[in-house]
Structure formats: C-alpha cells, structure tokens
C-alpha positions in Angstrom: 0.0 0.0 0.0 2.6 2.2 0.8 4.2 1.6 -2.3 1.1 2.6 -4.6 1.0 5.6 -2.3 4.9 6.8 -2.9 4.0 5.8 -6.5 0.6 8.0 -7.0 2.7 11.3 -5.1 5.6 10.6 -7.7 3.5 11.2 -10.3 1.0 13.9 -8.6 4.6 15.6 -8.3 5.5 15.5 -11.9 2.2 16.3 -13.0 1.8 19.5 -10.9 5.1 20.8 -11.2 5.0 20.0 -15.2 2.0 22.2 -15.0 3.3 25.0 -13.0 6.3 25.3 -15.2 4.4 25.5 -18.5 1.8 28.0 -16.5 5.1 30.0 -15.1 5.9 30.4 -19.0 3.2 31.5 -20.0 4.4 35.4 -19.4 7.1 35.2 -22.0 5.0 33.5 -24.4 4.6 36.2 -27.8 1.1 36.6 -29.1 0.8 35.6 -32.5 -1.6 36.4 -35.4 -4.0 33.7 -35.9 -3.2 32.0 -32.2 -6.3 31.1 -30.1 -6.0 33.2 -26.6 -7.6 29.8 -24.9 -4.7 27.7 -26.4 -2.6 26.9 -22.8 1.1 25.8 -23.3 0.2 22.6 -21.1 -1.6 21.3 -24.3 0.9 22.4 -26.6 4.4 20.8 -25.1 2.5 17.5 -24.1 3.5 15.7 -27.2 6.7 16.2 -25.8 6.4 13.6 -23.5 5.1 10.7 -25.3 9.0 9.8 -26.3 10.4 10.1 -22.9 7.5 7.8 -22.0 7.7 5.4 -24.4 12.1 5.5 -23.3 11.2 5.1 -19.8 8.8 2.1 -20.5 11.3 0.4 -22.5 14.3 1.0 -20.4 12.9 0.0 -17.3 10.6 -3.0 -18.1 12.6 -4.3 -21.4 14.7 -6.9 -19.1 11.2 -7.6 -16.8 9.4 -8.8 -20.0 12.9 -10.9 -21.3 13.8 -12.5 -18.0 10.2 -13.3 -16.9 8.6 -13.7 -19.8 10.5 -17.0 -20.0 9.1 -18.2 -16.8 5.5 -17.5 -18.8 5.4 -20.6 -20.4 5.6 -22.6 -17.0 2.9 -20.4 -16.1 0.7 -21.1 -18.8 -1.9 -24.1 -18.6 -0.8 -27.4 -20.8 -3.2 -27.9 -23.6 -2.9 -31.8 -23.6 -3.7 -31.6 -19.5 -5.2 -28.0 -18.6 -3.3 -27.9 -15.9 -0.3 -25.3 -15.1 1.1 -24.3 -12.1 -1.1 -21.5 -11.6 -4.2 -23.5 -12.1 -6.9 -24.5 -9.5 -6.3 -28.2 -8.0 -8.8 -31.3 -9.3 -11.5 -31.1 -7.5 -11.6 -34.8 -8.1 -15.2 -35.5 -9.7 
C-alpha cells in the first residue's frame, strides 16, 4: 500500500510541477496572429512527453518482459492436460 501511495505522489509531483512550469511560462510566451487566446502551453508541449515515455517504459521493463517472460510458459496451462502451475487443484469429480 505504501508503495502505490509513494508511487501516485511521484506522479502527482510531476504532474503539478510539469503544469506549473508551462503556466510560469506563460508570461514570455509572444502573441501571435491567428493563435487562439484559450490555447494553454500545457496542451501544446504534451506531445513532448510521449518519447520520454515510451524510453522510460522500455528502459525500465525491457529486461522484466525478457527475463520473466521466459518463466511465462511454465505459467501457462498445458493444452494436452489443462493444468499449469497456476491453475486450481482437481477437485476430483
């Protein structure tokens, strides 16, 4: 629990101070002809992110999904038998 917790405040942290900087910008930011006065720099950097997500996901879980995904296939049920080692005992009927 305590782990989800330090988890959720992590990113509650990046998520407030990502807006505040974009926000904090916002004063230096030129008006341009043609620009929509509702259009908020938050919106407009986002895209911005979706690398450094996609690198983080990939750097951090790329050896999770090599070294356990080889353990999958003892998790998986055996076609001839239906049973795996994550599967519910015989019930005996």
């Amino acid at each position: 629990m305590a782990g989800t917790a330090g988890l959720l405040a992590c990113v509650g942290t990046v998520a407030v101070t990502y807006t505040a900087a974009t926000r904090s910008a916002r004063q230096y930011r030129r008006a341009r002809p043609g620009d929509d006065a509702d259009d908020r720099l938050e919106r407009r950097f986002v895209h911005s992110l979706v690398p450094i997500l996609i690198g983080y996901t990939i750097a951090h879980y790329f050896s999770l999904l090599l070294f356990q995904g080889q353990m999958a296939t003892s998790w998986a049920p055996t076609p001839s038998t239906g049973a795996g080692t994550c599967s519910a005992p015989p019930t005996g009927r």
